[in-house]
Every structure is written in C-alpha cells, then in structure tokens.
VODREN-568273 format. One record per residue (C-alpha): residue number from 0; residue in three letters; y, z, x. Coordinates in pm, 1 decimal. Each point is the difference from the previous one (the first is absolute). Example, Ala and Ser with C-alpha at 12.3 -4.5 7.8 and 13.67 -1.06 7.14 Angstrom:
<nupa 0,'ALA',<-450.0,780.0,1230.0>>;
<nupa 1,'SER',<344.0,-66.0,137.0>>;
END
This chain:
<nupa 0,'UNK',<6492.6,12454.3,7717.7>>;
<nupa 1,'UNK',<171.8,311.3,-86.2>>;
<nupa 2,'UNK',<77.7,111.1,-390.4>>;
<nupa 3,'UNK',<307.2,-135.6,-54.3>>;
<nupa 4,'UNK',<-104.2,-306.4,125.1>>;
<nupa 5,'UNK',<-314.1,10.1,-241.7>>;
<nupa 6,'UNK',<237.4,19.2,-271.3>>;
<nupa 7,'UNK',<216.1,-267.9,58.3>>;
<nupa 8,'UNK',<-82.2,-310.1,-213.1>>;
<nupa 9,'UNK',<-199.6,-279.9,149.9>>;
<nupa 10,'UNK',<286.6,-253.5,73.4>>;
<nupa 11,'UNK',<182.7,344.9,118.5>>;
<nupa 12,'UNK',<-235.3,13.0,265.5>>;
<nupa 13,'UNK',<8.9,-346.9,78.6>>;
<nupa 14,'UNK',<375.1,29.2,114.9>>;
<nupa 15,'UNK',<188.8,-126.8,-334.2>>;
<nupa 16,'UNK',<109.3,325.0,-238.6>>;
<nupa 17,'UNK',<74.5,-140.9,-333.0>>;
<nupa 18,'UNK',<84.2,315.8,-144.7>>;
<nupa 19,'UNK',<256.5,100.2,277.5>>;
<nupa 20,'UNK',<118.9,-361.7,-8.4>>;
<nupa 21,'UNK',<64.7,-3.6,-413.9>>;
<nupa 22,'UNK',<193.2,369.7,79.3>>;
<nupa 23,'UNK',<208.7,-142.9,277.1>>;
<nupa 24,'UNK',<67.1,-322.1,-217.7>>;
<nupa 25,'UNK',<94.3,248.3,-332.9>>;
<nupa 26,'UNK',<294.0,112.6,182.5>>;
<nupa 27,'UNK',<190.2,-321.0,46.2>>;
<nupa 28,'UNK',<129.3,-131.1,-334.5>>;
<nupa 29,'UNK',<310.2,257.8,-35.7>>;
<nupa 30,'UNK',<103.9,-162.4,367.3>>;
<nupa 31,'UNK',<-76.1,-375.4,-69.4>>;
<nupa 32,'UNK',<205.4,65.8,-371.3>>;
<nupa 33,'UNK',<321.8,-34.4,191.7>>;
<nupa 34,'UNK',<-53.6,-308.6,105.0>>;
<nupa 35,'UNK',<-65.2,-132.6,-356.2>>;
<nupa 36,'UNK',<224.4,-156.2,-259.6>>;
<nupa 37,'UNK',<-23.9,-111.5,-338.5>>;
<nupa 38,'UNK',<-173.5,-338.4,79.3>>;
<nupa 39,'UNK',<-345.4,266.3,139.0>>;
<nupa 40,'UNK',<-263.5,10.5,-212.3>>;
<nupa 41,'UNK',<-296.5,217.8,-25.1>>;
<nupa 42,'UNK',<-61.2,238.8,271.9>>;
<nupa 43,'UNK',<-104.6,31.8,314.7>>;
<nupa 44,'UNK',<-396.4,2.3,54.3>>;
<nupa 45,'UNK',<-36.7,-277.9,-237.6>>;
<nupa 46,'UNK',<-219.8,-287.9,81.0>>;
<nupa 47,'UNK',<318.0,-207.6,54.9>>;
<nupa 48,'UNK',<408.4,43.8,41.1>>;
<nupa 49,'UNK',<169.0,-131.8,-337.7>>;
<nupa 50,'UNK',<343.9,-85.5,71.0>>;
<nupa 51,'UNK',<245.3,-161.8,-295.8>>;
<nupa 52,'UNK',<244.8,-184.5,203.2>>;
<nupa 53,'UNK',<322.5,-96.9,-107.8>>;
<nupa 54,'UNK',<149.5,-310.0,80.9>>;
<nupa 55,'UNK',<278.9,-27.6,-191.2>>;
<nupa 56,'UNK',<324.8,-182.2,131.1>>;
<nupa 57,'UNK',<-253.6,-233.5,223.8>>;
<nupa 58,'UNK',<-83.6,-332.4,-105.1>>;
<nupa 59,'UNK',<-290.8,-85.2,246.9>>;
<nupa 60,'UNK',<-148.6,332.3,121.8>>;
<nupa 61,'UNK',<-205.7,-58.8,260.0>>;
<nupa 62,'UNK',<-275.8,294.4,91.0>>;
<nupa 63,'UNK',<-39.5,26.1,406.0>>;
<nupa 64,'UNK',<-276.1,225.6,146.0>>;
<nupa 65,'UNK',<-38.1,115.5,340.9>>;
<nupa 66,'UNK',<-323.5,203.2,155.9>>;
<nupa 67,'UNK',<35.3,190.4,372.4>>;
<nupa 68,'UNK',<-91.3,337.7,201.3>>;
<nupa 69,'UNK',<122.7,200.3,197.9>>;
<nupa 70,'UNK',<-154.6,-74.8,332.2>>;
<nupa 71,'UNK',<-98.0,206.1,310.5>>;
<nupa 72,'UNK',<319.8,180.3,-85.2>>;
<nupa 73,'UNK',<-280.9,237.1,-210.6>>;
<nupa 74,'UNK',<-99.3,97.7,335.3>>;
<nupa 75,'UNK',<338.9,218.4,38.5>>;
<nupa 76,'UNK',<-62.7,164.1,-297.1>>;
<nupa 77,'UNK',<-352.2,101.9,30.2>>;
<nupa 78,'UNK',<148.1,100.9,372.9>>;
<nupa 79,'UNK',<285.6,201.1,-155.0>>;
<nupa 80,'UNK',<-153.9,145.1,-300.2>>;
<nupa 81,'UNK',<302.7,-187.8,-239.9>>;
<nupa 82,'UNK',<-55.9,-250.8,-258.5>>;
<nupa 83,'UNK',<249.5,-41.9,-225.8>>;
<nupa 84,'UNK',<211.0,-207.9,255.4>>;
<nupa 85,'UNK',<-289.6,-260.8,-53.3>>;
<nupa 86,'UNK',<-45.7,2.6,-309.9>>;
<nupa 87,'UNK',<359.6,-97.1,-45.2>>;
<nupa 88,'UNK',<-34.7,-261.2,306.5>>;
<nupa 89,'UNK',<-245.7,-164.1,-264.5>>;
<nupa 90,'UNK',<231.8,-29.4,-263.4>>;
<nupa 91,'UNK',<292.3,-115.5,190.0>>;
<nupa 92,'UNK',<-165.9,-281.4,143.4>>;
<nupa 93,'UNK',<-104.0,-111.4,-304.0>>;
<nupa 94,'UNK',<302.6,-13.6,-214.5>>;
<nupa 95,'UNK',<166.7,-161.7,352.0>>;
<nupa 96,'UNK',<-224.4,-292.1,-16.7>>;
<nupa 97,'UNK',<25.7,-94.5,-350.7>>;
<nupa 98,'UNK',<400.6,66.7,48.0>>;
<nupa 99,'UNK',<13.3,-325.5,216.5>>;
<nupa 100,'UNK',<-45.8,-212.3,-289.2>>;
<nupa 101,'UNK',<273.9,165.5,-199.0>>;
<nupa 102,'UNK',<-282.1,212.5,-175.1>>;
<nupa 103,'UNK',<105.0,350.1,-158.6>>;
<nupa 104,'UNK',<-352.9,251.7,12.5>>;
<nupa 105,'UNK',<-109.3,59.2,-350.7>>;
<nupa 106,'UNK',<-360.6,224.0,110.4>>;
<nupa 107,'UNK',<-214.4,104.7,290.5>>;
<nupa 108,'UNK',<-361.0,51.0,-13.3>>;
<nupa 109,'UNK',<-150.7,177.0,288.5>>;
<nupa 110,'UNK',<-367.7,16.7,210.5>>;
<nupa 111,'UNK',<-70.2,316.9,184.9>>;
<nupa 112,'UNK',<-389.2,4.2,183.5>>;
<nupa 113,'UNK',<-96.8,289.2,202.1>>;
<nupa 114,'UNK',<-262.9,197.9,183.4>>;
<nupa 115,'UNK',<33.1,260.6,-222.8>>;
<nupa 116,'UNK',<294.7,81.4,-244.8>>;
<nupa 117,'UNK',<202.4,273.3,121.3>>;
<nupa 118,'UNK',<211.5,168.7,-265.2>>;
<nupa 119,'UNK',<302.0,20.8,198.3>>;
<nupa 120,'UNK',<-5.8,-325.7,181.6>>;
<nupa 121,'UNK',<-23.3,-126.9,-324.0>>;
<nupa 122,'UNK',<307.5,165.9,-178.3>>;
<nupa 123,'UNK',<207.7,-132.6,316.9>>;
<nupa 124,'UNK',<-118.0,-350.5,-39.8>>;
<nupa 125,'UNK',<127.7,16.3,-369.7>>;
<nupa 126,'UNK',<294.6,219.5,63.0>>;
<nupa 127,'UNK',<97.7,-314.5,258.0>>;
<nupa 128,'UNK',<-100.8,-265.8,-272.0>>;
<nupa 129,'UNK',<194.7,161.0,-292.1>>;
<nupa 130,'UNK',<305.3,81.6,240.9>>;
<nupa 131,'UNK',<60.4,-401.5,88.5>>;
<nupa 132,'UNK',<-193.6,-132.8,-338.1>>;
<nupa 133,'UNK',<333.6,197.7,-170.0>>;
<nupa 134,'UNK',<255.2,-64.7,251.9>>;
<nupa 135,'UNK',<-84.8,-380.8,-34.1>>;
<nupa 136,'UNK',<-32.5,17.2,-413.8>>;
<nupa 137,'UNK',<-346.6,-55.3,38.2>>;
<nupa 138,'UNK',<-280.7,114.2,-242.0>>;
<nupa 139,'UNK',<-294.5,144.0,198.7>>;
<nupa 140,'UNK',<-230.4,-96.3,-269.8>>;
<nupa 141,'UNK',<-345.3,22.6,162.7>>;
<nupa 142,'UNK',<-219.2,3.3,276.9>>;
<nupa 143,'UNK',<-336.2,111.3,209.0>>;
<nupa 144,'UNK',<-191.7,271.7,134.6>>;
<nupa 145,'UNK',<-310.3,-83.0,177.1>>;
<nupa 146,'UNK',<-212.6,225.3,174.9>>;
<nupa 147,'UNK',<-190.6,-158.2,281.1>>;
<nupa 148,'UNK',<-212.4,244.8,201.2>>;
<nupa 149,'UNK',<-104.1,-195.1,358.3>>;
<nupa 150,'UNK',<307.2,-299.7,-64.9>>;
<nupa 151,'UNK',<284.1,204.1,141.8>>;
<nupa 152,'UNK',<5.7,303.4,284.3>>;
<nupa 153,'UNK',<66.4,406.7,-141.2>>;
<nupa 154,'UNK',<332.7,-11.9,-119.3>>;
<nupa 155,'UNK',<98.1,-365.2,38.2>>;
<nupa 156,'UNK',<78.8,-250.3,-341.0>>;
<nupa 157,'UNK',<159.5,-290.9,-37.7>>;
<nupa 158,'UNK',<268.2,-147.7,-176.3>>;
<nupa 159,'UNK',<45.8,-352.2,-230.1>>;
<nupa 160,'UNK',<273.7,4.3,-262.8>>;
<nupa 161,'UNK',<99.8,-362.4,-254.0>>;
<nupa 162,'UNK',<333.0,-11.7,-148.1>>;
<nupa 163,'UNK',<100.2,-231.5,-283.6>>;
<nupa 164,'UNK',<356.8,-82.4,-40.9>>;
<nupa 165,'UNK',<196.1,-254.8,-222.8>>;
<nupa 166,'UNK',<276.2,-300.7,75.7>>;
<nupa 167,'UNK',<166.5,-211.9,-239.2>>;
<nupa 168,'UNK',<-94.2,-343.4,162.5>>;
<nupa 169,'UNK',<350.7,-145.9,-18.1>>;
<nupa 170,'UNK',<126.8,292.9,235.2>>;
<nupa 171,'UNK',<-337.2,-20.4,265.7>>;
<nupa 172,'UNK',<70.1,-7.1,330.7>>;
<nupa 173,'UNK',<-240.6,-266.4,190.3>>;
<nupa 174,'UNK',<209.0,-95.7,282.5>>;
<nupa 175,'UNK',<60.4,-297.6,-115.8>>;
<nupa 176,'UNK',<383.1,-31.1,31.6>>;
<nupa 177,'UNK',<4.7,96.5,384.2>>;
<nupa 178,'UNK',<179.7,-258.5,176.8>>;
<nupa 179,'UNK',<157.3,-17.4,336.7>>;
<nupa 180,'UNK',<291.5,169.7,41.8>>;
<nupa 181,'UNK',<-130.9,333.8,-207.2>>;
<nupa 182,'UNK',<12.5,366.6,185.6>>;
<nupa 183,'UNK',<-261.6,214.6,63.1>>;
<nupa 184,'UNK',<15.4,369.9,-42.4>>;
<nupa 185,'UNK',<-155.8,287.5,52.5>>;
<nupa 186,'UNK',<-79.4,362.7,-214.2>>;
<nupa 187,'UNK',<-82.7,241.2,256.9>>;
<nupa 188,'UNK',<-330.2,119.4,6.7>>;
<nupa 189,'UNK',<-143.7,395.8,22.0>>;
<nupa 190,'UNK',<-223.3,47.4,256.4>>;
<nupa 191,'UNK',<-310.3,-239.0,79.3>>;
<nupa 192,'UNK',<-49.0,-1.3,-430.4>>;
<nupa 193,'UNK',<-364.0,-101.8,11.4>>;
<nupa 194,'UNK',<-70.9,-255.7,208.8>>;
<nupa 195,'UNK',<-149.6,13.0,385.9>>;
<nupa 196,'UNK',<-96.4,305.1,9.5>>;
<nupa 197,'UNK',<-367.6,-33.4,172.0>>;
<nupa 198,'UNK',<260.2,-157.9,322.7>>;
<nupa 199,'UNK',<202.3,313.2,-0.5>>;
<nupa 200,'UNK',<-228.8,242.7,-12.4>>;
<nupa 201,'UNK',<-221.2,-155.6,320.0>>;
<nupa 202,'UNK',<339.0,4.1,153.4>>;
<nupa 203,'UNK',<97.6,332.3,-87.4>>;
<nupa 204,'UNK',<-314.7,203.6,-4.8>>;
<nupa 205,'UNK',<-207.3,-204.5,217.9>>;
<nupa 206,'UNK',<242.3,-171.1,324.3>>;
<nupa 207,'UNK',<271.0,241.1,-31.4>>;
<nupa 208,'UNK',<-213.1,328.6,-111.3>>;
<nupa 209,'UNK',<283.7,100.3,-204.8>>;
<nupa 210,'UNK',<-72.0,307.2,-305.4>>;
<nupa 211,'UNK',<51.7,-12.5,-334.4>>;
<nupa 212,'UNK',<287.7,279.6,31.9>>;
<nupa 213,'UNK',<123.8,-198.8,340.5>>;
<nupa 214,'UNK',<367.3,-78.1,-11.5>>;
<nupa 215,'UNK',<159.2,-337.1,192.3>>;
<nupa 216,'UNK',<337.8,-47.8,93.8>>;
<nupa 217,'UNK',<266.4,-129.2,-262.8>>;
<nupa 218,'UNK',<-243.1,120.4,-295.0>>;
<nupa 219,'UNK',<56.3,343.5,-150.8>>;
<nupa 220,'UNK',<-366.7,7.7,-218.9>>;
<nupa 221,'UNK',<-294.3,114.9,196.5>>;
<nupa 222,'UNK',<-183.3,-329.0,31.8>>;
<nupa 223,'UNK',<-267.9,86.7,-319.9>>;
<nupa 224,'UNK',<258.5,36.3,-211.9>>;
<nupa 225,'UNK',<230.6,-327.9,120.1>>;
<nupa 226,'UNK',<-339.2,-214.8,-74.8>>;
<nupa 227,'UNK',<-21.1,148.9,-317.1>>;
<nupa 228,'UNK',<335.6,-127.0,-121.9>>;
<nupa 229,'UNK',<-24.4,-94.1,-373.3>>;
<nupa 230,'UNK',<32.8,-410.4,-33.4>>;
<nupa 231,'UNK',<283.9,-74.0,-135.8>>;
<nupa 232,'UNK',<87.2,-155.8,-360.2>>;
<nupa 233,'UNK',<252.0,-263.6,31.5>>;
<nupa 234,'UNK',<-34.6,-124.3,-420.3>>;
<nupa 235,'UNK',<276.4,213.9,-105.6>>;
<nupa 236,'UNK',<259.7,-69.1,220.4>>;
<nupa 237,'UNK',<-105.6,-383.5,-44.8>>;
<nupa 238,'UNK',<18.9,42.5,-359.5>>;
<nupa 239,'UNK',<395.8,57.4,24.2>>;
<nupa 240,'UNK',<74.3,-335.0,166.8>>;
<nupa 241,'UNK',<156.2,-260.5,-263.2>>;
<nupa 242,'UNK',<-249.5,-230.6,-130.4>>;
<nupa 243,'UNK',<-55.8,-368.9,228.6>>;
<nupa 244,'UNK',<159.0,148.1,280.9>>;
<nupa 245,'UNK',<-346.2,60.4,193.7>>;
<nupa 246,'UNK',<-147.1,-281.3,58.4>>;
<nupa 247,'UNK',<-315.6,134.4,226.3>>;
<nupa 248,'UNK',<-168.2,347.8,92.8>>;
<nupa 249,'UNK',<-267.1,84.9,212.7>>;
<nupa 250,'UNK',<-148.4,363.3,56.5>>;
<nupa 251,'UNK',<-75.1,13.3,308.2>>;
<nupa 252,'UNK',<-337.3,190.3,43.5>>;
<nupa 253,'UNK',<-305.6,-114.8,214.0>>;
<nupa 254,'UNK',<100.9,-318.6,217.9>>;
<nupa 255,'UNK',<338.3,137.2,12.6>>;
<nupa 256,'UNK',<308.2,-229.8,26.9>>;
<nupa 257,'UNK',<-189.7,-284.0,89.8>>;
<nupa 258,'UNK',<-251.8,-23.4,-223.5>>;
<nupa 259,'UNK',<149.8,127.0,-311.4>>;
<nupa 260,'UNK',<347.5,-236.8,-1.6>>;
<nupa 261,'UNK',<-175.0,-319.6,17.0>>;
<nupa 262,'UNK',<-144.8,102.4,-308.7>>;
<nupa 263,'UNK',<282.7,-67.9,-207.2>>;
<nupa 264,'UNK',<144.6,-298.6,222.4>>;
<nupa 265,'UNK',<5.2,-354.4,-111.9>>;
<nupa 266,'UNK',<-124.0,-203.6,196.4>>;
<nupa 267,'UNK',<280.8,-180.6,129.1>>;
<nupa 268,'UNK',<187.1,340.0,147.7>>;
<nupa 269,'UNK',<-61.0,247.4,253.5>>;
<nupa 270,'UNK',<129.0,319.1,32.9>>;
<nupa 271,'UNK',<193.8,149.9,323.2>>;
<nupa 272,'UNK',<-7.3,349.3,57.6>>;
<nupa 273,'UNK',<196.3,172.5,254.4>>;
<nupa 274,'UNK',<-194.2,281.2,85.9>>;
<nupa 275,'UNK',<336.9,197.1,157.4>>;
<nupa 276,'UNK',<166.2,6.0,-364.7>>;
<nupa 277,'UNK',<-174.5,302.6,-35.0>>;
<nupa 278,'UNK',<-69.8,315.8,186.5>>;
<nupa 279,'UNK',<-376.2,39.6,14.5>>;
<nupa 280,'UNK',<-90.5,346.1,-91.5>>;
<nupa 281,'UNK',<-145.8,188.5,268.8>>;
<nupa 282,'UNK',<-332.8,26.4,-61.5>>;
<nupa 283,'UNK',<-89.9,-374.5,16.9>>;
<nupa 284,'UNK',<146.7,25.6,357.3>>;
<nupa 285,'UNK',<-245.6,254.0,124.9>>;
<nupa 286,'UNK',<-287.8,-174.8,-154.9>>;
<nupa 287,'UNK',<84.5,-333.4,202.8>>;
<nupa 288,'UNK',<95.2,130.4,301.2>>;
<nupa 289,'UNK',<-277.2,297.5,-42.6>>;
<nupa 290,'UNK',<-297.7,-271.0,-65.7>>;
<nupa 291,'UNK',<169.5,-226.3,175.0>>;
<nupa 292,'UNK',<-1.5,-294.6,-273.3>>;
<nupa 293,'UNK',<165.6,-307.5,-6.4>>;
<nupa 294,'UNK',<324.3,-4.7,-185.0>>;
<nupa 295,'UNK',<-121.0,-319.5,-170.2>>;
<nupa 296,'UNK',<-265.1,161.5,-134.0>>;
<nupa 297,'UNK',<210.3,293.6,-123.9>>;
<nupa 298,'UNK',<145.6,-148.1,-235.6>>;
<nupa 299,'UNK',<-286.0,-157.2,-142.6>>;
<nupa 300,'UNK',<-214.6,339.1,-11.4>>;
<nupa 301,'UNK',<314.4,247.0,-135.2>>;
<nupa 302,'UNK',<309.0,-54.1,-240.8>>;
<nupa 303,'UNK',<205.9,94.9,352.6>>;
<nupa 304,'UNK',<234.6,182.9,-239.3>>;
<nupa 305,'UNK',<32.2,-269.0,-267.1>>;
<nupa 306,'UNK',<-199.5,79.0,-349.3>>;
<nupa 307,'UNK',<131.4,-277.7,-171.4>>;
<nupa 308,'UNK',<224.5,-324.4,27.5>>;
<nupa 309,'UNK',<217.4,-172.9,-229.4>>;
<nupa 310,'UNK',<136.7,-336.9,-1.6>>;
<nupa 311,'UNK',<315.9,-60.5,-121.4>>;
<nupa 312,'UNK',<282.3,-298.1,-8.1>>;
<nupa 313,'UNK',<257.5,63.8,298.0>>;
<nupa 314,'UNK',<245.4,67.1,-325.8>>;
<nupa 315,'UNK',<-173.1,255.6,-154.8>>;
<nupa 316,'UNK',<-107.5,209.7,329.2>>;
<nupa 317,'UNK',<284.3,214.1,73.2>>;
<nupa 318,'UNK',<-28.2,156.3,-376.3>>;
<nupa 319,'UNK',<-330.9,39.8,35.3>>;
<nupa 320,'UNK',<17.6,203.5,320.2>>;
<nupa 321,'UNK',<245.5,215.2,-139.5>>;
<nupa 322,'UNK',<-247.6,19.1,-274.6>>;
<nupa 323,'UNK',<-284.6,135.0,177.4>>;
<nupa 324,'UNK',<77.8,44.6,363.4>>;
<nupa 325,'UNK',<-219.8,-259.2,95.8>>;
<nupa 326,'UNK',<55.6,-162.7,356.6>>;
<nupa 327,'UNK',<53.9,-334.0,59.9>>;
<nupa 328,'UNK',<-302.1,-99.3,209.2>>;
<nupa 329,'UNK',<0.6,-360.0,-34.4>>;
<nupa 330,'UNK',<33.8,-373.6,-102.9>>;
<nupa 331,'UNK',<-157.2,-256.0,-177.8>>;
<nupa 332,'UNK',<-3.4,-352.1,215.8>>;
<nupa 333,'UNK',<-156.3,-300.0,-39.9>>;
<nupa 334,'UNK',<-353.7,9.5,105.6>>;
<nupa 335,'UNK',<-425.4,49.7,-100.8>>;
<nupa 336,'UNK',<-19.1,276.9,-181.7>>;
<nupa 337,'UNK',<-17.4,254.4,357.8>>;
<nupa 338,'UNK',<171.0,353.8,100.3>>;
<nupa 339,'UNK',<159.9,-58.5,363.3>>;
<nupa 340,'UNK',<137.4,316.5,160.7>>;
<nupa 341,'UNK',<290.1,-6.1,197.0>>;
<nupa 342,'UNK',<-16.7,273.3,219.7>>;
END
C-alpha cells in the first residue's frame, strides 16, 4: 500500500469515495435550477423532491408515472466516451410514455449506479438530463448516486429514470374510441432511440466486424455516432393537436410495431400496416440484411423508423398530417386486437 493510499479513508479504499462523490454532487444544483419552476420546493440533496403542483383549469387530474433505462445503448457511450446523449435518451423516453395517455410531464427523478463515480461522466449524464428535463418542461427534482465497487466493470454505470406527469381524466386517451374505419399514422423516429440494441451491436461488431468510426452506405454519421442518436420527444408536437382528435398512441420502443400497437387496440380491431408507406431509414436495412434477420422479426425488435403512432378518425387525418408530418402507415379493421403487416 503506498502513502496516498494509507491516507485515503477506509470506505475510500474500499472503492466508494464519499468525499469525491459529495464534491462531484456540490456542483449540480446551479444546472438542475433551470429545470425548476415555482411549483419546486426545497433543494436538491434533500431526502425527498417537493413539488407544489398546480392543477388549476383541470377538473379530474389524474397523476401517471412511468419507470425505464436506457438499455445496452450505455454500451455506446462507455465505447465512445459521450454521455449526455443518454442521459437525454432517459428522459425522452420517459415523458414519451406517459404522453400516450394524454399526460403532460410535471418532474423527473433520476438513478445513476456505477463502478466508481467519475466527475465528468457524471456532469454529462446531468448536462443530458437537464437539457431534455427543460426542453420537455420537466422539473429534474431528484435522484441517485450509488457507488458499487465489484457490481459494475471500470467505467461502466447504469441508468433508471421515473417521470410523473398529469391528465385531466375527461381528456385521457385509453384507446377506447378506436373503431374500424380509423387511420393509423406514423411520427418518424431518430435513429434506433433505445430499443434493440444488444441485436445490433452482435450484428455490427460481431457478424459484420464493422468500427465504431465505420461508415455504411446511405448514412453520413460514422456508425458510433448514428447509434447514439438522441430518442426523440414526440409530447410537444402532440400537445398542439386539438383536443379528442387522437384517439390512440403507442411509442413504439422494445417489441416494435407489433408489440407496442396492440397495446392500445380494442379488442374488436386490428391494425394494418403497410410497411412501404414509409422509407425505412438505412440503417435498419444493413442490420437485416447484415445479420441476416427475418423481416418479421424486425419489426418486432426495432421501431423500423416509426417512434410513435397515432390513431385518428379518417376525417381528422389529413389535418393532422399537415400538423406533424406524420405518415399514414395504416388502418384500423375489424379484428382481435393484432398488428398484420402488409408488406
């Protein structure tokens, strides 16, 4: 043991520095402040987030919660030294899922376990966090830091992040009202988002020996930086459709369009998607042909260039496509509740 290590406090030595972890952590409020309005509380580093919503104008409010993580996508960013794409990959998803039901985000809390807390891994994670939390008007109220010596490799973490949001009940949308007859379209998504990424990279890296700084045909990134495309927020541009005009969503994240449209079905419909409404980025067309995978399972393993649907009455879809630039990918028919693709 050499002197400086004699000096370093017991639990130092152990593999968890509270002392560099409290400094790192010290650093973070003036960034995490932007992300706060009035209805914050307190500070960060308190035992708990206080958060004064205000409901006013809503006659039911209805609190919805989400909890996810980022994936194997954290592989790319140990691989590429970058974090902040992640960290607002985390965010993102969140405030996507809870926007299904209508839900606005009101805060974010998030969960960040590591070997060993680097200082700037860390202010990347929250630079990514506060970046999305702000662009979303979400309050990044709180979170975790846990050291955890022999639970992760040098230099890997991992990621969980929970999101409450808020609906007035009378304007939730469950689906319900999706009838035969009803479109289905389609927000384009940005890149893989964060779903299927332990497929790619065996493809990639593994069957196809590709690099990180590799470049394909019809994609201008170097391949470490296309996987590392930030997933996309769709809540905003939802939020400017009129009120009762969508009648279902579904983010389409792991199980793709097949196992994420069902979701919001009745059970009496199906929905047909024609897979040649929309051009299929590039990418997902070297990783079928590259691992040779079944175009079936495609689109049950990655969005295929769709990060979220909307269901709409055949009236209302031309405004809404002008509204977002959605594509229309679909149609509701009688049926059980199924995706069929029509290829």
């Amino acid at each position: 043991m050499n002197n400086g290590e004699k000096h370093k406090k017991a639990y130092a030595r152990a593999g968890v520095d509270v002392d560099l972890g409290n400094a790192v952590k010290s650093k973070i409020h003036a960034r995490v402040k932007i992300t706060h309005g009035p209805e914050v509380l307190g500070k960060i580093g308190g035992f708990g987030g206080l958060f004064k919503p205000n409901f006013k104008g809503m006659r039911e409010p209805v609190l919805v919660s989400s909890v996810d993580g980022v994936g194997t996508k954290l592989k790319l960013a140990f691989a590429m030294n970058r974090h902040d794409t992640v960290g607002a990959d985390l965010v993102n998803h969140c405030v996507n899922d809870i926007a299904v039901v209508g839900a606005r985000p009101l805060f974010f809390l998030d969960y960040i376990g590591a070997e060993r807390l680097e200082p700037a891994v860390f202010e990347q994670l929250i630079k990514g966090f506060t970046k999305a939390c702000k662009e979303a008007g979400c309050a990044l109220i709180g979170g975790e830091t846990a050291q955890m010596p022999g639970m992760y490799q040098r230099g890997e973490y991992d990621l969980a992040g929970t999101i409450v949001g808020v609906v007035d009940r009378k304007k939730m949308i469950d689906g319900s009202r999706i009838k035969a007859g009803d479109v289905v379209l389609g927000l384009a998504s940005n890149g893989l988002h964060t779903n299927g990424y332990s497929l790619a990279r065996k493809i990639l890296f593994e069957q196809m020996e590709l690099q990180l700084s590799s470049k394909l045909p019809g994609i201008a990134k170097t391949i470490g930086d296309e996987l590392l495309r930030v997933h996309r927020n769709f809540q905003p541009l939802l939020a400017t459709l009129p009120d009762g005009v969508i009648k279902g969503l579904a983010h389409i994240t792991g199980g793709g369009l097949i196992d994420n449209l069902p979701r919001v079905l009745p059970k009496n419909c199906y929905a047909a998607i024609d897979t040649k409404s929309w051009k299929v980025p590039a990418l997902f067309q070297i990783l079928q042909s590259g691992g040779n995978v079944d175009v079936t399972e495609m689109y049950q393993v990655f969005n295929m260039g769709i990060g979220m649907t909307i269901i709409v009455a055949e009236k209302d879809a031309d405004a809404v496509i002008r509204k977002t630039k959605a594509k229309r990918i679909g149609r509701i028919e009688r049926g059980s509740g199924v995706v069929r693709l029509e290829f």
